[in-house]
NUMAR-199221 format. One line per field, with one value per residue: residue number from 0; residue in one letter; x, y, z of N, C-alpha, C in turn. Coordinates in nm, 2 decimals, m for minus. Layout:
# NUMAR-199221
seq	NUM:...
type	A:...
n_px	X:...
n_py	Y:...
n_pz	Z:...
ca_px	X:...
ca_py	Y:...
ca_pz	Z:...
c_px	X:...
c_py	Y:...
c_pz	Z:...
This chain:
# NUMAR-199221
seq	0:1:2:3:4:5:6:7:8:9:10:11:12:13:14:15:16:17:18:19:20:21:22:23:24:25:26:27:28:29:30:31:32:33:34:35:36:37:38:39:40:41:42:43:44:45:46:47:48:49:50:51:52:53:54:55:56:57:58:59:60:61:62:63:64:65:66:67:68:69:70:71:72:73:74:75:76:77:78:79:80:81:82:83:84:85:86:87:88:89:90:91:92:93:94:95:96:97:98:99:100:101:102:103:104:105:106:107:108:109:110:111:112:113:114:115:116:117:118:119:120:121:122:123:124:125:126:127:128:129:130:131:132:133:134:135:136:137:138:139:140:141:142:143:144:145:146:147:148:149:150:151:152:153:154:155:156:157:158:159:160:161:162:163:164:165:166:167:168:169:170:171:172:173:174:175:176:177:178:179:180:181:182:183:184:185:186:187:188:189:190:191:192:193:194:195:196:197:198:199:200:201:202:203:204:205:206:207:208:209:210:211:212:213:214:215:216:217:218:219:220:221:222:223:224:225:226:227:228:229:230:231:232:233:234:235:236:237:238:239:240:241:242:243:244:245
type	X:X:X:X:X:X:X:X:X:X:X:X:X:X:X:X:X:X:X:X:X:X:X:X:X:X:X:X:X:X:X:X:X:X:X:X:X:X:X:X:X:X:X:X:X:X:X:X:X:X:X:X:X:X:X:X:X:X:X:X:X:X:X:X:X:X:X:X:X:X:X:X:X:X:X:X:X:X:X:X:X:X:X:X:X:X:X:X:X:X:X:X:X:X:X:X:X:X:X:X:X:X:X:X:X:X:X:X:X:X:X:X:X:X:X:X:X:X:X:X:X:X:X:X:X:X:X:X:X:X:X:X:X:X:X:X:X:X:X:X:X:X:X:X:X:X:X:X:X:X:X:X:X:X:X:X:X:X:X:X:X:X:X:X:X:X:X:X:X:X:X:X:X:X:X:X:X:X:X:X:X:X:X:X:X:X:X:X:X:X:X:X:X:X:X:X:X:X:X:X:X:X:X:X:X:X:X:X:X:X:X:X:X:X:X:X:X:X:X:X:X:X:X:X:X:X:X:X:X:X:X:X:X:X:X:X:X:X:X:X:X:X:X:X:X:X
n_px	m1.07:m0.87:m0.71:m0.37:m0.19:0.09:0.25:0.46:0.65:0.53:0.53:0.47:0.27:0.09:0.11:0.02:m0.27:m0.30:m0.30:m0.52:m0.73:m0.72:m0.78:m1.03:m1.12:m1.15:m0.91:m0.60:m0.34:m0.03:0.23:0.49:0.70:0.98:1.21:1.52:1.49:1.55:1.34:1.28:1.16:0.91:0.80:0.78:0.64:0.33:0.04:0.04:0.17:0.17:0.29:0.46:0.64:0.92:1.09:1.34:1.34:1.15:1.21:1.38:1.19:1.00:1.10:1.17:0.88:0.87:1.02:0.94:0.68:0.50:0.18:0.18:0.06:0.20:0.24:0.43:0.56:0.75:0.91:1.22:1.27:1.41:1.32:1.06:1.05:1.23:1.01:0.80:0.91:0.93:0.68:0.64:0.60:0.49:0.20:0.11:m0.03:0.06:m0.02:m0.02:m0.17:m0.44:m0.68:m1.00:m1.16:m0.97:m0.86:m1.08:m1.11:m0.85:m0.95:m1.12:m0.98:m0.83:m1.01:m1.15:m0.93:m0.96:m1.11:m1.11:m0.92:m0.57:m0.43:m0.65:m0.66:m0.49:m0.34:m0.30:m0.20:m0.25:m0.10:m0.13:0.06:0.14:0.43:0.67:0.68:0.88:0.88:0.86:0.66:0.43:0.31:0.04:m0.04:0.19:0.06:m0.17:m0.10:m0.04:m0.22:m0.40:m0.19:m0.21:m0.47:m0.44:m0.32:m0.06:0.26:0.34:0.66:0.67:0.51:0.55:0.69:0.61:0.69:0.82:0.81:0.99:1.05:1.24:1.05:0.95:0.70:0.44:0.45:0.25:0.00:0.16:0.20:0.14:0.28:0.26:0.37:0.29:0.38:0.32:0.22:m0.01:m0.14:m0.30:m0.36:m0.42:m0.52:m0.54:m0.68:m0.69:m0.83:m0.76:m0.88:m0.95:m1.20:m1.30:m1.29:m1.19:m1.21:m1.10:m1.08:m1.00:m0.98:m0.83:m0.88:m0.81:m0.56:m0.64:m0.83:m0.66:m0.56:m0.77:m0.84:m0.61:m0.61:m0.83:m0.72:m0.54:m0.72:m0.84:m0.65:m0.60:m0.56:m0.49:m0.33:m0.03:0.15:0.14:m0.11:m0.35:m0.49:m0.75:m0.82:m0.87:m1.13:m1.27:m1.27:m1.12
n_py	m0.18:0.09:0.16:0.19:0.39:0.45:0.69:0.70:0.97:1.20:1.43:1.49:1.53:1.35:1.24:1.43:1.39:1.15:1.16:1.33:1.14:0.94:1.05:1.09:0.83:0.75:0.64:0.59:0.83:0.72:0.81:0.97:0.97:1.16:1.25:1.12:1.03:0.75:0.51:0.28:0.37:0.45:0.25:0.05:0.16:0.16:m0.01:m0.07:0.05:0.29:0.32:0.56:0.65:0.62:0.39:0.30:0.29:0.01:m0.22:m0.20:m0.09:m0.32:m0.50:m0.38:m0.44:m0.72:m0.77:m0.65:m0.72:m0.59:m0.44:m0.38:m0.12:m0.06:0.12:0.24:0.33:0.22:m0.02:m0.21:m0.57:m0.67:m0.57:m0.60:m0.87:m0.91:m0.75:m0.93:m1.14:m1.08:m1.07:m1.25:m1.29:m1.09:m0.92:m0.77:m0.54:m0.45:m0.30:m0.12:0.10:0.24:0.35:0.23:0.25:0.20:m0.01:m0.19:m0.14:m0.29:m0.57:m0.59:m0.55:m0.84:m0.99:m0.90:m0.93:m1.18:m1.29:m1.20:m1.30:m1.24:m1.33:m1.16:m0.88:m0.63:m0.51:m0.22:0.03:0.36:0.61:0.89:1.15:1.39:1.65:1.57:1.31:1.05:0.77:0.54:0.35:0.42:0.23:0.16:0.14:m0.05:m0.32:m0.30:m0.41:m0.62:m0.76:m0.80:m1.01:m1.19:m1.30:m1.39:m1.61:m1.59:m1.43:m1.10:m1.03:m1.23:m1.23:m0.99:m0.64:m0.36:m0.06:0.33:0.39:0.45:0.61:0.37:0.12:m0.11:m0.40:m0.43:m0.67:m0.97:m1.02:m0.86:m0.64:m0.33:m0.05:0.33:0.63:0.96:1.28:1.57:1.90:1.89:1.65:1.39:1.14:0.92:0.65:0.43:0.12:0.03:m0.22:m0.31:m0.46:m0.51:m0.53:m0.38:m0.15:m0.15:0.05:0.08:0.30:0.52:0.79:1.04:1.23:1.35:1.26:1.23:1.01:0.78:0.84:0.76:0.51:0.35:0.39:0.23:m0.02:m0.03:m0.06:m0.28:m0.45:m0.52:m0.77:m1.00:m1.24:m1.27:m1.26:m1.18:m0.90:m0.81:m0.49:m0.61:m0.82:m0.67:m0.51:m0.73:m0.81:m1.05
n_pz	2.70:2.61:2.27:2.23:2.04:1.84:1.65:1.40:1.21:1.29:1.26:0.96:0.70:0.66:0.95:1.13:1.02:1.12:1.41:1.41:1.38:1.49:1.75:1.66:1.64:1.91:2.02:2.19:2.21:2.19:2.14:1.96:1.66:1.55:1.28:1.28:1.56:1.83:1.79:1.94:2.19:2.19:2.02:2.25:2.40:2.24:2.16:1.92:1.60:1.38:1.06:0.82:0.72:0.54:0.33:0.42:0.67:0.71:0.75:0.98:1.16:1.12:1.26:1.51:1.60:1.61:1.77:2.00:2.01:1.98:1.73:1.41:1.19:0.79:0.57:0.45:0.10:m0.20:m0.08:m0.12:m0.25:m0.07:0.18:0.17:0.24:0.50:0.61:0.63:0.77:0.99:1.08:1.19:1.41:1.52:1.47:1.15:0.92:0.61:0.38:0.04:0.01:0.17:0.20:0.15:m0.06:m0.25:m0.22:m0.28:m0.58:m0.59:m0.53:m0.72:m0.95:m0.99:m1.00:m1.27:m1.45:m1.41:m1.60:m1.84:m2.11:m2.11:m2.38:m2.51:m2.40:m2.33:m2.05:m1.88:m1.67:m1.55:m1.35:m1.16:m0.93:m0.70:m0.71:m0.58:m0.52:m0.45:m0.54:m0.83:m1.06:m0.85:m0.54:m0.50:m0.77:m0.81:m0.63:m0.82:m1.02:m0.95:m0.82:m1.11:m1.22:m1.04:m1.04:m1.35:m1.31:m1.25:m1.20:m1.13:m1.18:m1.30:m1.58:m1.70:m1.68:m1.82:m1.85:m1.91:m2.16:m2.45:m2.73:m3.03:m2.98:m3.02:m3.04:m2.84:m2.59:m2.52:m2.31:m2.11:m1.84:m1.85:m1.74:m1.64:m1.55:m1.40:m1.29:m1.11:m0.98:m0.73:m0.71:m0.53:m0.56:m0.84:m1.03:m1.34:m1.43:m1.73:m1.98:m2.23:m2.58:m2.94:m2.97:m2.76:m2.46:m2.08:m1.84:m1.50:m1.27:m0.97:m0.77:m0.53:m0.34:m0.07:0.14:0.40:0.34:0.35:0.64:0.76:0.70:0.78:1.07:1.11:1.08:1.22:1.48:1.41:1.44:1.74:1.96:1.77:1.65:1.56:1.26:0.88:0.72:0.51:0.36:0.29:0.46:0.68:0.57:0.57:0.27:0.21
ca_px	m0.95:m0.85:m0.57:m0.25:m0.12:0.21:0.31:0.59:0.65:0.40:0.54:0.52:0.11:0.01:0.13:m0.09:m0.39:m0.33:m0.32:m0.70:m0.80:m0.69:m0.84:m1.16:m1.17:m1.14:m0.84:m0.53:m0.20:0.09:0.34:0.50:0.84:1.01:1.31:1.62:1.47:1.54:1.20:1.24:1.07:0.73:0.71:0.76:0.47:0.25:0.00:m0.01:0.27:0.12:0.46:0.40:0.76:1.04:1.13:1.46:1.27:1.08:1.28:1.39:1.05:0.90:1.23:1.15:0.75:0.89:1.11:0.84:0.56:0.35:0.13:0.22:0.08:0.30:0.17:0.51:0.58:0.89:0.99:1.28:1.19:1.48:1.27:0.96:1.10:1.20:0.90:0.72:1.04:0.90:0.52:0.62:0.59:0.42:0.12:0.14:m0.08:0.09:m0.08:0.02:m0.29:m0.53:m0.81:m1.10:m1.20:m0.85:m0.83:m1.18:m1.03:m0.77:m0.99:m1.16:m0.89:m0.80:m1.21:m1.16:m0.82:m0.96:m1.21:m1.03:m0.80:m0.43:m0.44:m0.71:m0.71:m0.40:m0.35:m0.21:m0.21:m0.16:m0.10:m0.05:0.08:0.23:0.58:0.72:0.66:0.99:0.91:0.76:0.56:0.33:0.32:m0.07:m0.01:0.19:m0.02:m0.32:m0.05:0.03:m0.36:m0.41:m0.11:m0.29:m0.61:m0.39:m0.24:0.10:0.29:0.38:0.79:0.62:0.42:0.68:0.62:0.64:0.68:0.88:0.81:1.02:1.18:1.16:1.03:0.86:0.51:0.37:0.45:0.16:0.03:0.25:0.16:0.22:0.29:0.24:0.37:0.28:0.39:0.28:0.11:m0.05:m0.22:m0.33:m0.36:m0.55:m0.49:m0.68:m0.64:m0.71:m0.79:m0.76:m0.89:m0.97:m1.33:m1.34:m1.18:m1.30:m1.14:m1.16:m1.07:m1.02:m0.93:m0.84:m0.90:m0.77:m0.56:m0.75:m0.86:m0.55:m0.54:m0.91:m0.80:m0.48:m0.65:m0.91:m0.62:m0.47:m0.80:m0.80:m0.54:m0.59:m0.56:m0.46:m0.19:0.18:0.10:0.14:m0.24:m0.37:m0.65:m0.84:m0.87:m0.92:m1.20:m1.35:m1.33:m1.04
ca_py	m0.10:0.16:0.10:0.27:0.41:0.51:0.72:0.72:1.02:1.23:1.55:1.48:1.59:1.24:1.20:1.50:1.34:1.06:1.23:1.35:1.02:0.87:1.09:1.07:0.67:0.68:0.53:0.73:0.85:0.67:0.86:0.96:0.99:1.23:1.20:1.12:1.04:0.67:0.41:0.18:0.39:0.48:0.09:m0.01:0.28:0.17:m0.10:m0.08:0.17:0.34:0.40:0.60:0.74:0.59:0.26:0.24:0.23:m0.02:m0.32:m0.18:m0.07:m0.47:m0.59:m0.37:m0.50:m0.85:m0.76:m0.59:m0.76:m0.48:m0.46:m0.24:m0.10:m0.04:0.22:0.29:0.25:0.19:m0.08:m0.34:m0.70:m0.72:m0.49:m0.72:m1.06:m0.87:m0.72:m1.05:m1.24:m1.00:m1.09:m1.45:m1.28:m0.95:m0.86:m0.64:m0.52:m0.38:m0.20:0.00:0.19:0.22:0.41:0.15:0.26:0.18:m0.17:m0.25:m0.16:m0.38:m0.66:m0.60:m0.64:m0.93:m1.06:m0.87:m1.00:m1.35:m1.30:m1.13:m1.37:m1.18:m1.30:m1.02:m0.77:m0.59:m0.45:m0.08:0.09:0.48:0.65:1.01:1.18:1.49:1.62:1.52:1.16:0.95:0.64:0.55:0.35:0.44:0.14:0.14:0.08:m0.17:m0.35:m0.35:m0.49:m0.79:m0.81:m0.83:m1.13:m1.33:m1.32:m1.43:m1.73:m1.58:m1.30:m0.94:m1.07:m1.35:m1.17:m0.90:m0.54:m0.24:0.11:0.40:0.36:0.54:0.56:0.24:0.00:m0.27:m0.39:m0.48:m0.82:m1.03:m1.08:m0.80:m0.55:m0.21:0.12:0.47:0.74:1.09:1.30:1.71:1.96:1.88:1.53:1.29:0.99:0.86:0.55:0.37:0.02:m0.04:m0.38:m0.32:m0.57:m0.51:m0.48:m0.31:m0.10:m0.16:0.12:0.14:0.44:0.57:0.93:1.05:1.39:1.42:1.22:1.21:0.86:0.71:0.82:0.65:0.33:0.32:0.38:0.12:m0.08:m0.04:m0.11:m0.42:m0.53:m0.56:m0.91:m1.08:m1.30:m1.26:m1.25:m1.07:m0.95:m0.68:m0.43:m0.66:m0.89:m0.54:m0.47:m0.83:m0.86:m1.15
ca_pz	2.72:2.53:2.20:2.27:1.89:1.83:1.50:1.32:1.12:1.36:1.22:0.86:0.68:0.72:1.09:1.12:1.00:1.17:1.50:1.44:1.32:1.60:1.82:1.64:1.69:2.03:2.07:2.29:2.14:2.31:2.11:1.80:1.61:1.46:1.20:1.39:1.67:1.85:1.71:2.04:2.28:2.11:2.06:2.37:2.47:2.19:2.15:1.72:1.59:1.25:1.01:0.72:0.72:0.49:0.28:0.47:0.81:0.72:0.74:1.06:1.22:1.15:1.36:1.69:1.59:1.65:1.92:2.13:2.02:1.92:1.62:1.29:1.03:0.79:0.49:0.34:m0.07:m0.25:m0.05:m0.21:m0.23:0.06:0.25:0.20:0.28:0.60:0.70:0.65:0.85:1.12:1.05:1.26:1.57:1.53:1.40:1.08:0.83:0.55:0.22:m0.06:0.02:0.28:0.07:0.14:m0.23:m0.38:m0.17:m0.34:m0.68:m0.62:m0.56:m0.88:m1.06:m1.00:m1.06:m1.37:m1.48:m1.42:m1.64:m1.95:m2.18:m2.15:m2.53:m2.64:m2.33:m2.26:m1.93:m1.87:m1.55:m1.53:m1.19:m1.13:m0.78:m0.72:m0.78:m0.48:m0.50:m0.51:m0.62:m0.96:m1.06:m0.70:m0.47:m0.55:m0.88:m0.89:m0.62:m0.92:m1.14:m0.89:m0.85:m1.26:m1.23:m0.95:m1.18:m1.46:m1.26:m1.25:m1.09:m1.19:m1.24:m1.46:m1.66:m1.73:m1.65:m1.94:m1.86:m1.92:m2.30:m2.53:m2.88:m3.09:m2.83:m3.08:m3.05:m2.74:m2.57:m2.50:m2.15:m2.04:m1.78:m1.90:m1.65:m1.68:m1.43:m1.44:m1.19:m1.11:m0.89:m0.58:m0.71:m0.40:m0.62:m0.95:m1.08:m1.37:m1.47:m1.87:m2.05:m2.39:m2.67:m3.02:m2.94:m2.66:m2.33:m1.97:m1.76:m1.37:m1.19:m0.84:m0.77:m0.42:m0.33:0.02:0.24:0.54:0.34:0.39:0.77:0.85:0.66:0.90:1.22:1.12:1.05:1.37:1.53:1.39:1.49:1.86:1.98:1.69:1.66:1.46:1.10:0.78:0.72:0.41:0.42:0.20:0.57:0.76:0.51:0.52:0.13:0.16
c_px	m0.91:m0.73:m0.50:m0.18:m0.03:0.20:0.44:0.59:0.55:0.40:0.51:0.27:0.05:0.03:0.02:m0.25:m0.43:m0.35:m0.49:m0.79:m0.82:m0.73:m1.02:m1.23:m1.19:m1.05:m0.73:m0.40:m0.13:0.22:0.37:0.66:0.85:1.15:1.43:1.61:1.47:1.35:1.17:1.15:0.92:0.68:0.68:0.63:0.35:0.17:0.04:0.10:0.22:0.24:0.44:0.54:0.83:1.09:1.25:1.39:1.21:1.08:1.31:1.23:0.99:1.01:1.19:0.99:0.81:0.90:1.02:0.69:0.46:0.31:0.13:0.17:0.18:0.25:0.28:0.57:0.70:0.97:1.06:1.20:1.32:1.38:1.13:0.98:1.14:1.08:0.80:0.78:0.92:0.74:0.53:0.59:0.57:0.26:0.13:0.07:0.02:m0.01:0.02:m0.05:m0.32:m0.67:m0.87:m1.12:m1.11:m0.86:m0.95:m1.16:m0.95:m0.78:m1.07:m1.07:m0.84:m0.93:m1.22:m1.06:m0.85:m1.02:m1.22:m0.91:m0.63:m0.43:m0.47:m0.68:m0.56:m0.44:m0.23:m0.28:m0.15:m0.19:m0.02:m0.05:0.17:0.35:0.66:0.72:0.77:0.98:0.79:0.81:0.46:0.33:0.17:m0.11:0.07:0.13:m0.15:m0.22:m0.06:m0.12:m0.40:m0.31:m0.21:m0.41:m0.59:m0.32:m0.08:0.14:0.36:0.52:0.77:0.59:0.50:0.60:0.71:0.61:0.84:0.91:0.90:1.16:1.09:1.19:0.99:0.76:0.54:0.40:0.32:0.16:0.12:0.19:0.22:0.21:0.34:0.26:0.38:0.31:0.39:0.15:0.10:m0.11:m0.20:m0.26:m0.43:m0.45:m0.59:m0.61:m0.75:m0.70:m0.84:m0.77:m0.96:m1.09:m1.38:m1.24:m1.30:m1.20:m1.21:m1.04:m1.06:m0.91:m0.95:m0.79:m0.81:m0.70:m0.55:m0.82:m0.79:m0.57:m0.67:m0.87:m0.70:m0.53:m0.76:m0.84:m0.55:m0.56:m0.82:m0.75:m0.53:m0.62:m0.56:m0.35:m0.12:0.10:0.09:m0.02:m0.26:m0.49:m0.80:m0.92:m0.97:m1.05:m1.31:m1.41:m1.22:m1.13
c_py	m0.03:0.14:0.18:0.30:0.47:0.56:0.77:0.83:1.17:1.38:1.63:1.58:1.43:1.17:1.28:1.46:1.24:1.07:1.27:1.23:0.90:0.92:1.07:0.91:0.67:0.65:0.65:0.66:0.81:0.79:0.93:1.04:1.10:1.18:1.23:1.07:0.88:0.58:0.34:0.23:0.41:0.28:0.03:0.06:0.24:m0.01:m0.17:0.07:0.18:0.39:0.44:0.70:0.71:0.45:0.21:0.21:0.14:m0.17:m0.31:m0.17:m0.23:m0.49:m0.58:m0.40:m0.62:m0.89:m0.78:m0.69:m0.73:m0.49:m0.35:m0.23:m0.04:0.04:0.30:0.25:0.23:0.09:m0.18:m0.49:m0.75:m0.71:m0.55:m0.82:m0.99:m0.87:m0.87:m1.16:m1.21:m1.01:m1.26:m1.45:m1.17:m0.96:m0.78:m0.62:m0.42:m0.40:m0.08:0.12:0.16:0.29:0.26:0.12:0.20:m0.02:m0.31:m0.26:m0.26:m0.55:m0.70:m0.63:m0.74:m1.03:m1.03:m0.93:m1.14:m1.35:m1.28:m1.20:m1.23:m1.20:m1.17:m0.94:m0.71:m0.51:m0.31:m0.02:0.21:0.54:0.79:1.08:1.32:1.53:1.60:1.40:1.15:0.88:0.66:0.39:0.32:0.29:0.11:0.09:m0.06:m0.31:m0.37:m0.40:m0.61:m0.84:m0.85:m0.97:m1.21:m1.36:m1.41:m1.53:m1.70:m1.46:m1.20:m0.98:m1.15:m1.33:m1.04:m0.74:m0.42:m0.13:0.15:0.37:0.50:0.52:0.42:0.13:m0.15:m0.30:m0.44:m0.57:m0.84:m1.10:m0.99:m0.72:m0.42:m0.09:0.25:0.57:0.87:1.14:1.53:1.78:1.93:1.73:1.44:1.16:0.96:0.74:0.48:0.24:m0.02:m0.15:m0.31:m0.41:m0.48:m0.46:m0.37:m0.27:m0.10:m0.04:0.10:0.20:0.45:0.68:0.96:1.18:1.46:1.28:1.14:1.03:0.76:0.74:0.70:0.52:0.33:0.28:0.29:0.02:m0.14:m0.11:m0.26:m0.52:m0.57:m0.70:m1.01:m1.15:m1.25:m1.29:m1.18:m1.05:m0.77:m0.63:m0.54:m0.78:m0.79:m0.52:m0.60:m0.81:m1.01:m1.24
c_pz	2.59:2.43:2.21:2.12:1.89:1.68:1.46:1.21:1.18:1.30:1.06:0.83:0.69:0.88:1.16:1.15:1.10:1.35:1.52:1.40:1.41:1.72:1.77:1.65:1.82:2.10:2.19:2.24:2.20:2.28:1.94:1.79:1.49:1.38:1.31:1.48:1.71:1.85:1.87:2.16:2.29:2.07:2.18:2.47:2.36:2.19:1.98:1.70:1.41:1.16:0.81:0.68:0.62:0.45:0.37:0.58:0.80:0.80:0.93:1.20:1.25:1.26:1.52:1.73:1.65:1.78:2.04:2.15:1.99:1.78:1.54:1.18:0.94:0.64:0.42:0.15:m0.09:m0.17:m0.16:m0.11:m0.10:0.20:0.28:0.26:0.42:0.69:0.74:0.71:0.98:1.18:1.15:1.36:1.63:1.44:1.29:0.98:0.73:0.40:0.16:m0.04:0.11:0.26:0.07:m0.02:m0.30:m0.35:m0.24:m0.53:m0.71:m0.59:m0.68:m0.97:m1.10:m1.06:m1.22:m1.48:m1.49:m1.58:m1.84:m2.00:m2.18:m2.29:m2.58:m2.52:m2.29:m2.11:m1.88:m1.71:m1.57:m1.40:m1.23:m1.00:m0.83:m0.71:m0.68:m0.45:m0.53:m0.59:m0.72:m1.02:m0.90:m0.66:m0.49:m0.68:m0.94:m0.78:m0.71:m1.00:m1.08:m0.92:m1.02:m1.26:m1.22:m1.03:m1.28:m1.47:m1.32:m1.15:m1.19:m1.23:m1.37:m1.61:m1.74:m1.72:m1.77:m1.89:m1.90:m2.08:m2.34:m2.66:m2.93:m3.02:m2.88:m3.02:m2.87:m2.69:m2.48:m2.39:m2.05:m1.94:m1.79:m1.72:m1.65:m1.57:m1.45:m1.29:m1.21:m1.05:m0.81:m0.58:m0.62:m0.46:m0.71:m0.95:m1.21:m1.41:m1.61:m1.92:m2.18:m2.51:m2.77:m3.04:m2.88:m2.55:m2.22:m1.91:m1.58:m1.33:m1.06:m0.83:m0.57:m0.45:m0.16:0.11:0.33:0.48:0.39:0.56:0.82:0.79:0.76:0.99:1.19:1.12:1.16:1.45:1.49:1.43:1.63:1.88:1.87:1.66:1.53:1.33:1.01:0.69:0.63:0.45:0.36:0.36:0.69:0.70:0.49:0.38:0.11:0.10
């Protein structure tokens, strides 16, 4: 049987994408939302509802997932930690993958990091993250970014709150605290996405990189996403399971 995709946002340049991405799987469009427009009916028409729209919706969007039953990916950044503990309330009795990303490439980065992070004393190796997007991005530091900070924590048997997070350096800031996770946000032009994550020691710098050129990466991670998702039970589940690297 064929998967039924709803999108949220269908108007927007990633609703777009996701529209040909979703035709090139195979699968068949149930629907799609525009801004304003009532959310409950495209769920109740969709198998897996793709929402790439808005931090405030998000919270909302898991709820009518629960409701209905349908399965969500959910591919928006800047959510608050209310907005999490929601979505994942909503994960008891829906299906939902949510990512910061959906870039296969970035999702493999951000398993490295944490392999890398294990592996690297916080003592000698600081850890910097810089991300640049273009000038229309809201939120800062990118939802990508600080997904490779949390990854660098879990490595480091703690968490990104724990560990303490440094950006927006400026003026006299005093040295460095040790063990911290630093972040860097650049923002201008048309830029998709870079990110690099830096370990810095005395010796030596490891850098990894991932640069996105277009997109259309993001839509095919979704709709693989979505595919996924068919017949799986209620649960809050990352690309890293989508991608069989958990």
């Amino acid at each position: 049987m064929t998967l039924r995709i709803g999108i949220a946002g269908i108007a927007g340049r990633m609703g777009r994408l996701l529209v040909e991405e979703v035709e090139a799987a195979g699968a068949e469009l149930a629907g799609g939302l525009r801004r304003g427009e009532d959310p409950r009916p495209l769920f109740e028409a969709s198998q897996v509802v793709i929402d790439f729209t808005h931090a405030q919706s998000a919270a909302r969007h898991a709820a009518l997932a629960a409701e209905t039953g349908r399965g969500l990916v959910l591919g928006t950044s800047g959510l608050s930690a209310e907005d999490e503990a929601a979505v994942a309330a909503a994960a008891d009795r829906a299906p939902i993958v949510y990512a910061a990303n959906f870039a296969a490439g970035v999702n493999l980065v951000i398993a490295l990091a944490e392999k890398l992070a294990a592996a690297l004393p916080a003592a000698q190796y600081d850890a910097e993250i810089l991300e640049m997007h273009h000038r229309q991005k809201l939120d800062a530091p990118s939802g990508t970014a600080i997904a490779i900070g949390r990854a660098v924590a879990r490595g480091r048997g703690t968490t990104l709150e724990e560990a303490g997070r440094e950006s927006g350096r400026d003026g006299h800031t005093g040295p460095r605290r040790t063990g911290s996770i630093g972040f860097a946000a650049l923002r201008g032009g048309q830029v998709v996405g870079e990110h690099t994550l830096l370990f810095a020691a005395a010796s030596e710098h490891i850098a990894l990189t991932h640069r996105s050129f277009d997109r259309r990466a993001y839509a095919t991670g979704a709709v693989r996403a979505a595919l996924w998702l068919k017949g799986r039970p209620p649960g809050l589940y990352s690309m890293r399971e989508v991608l069989g690297i958990a």
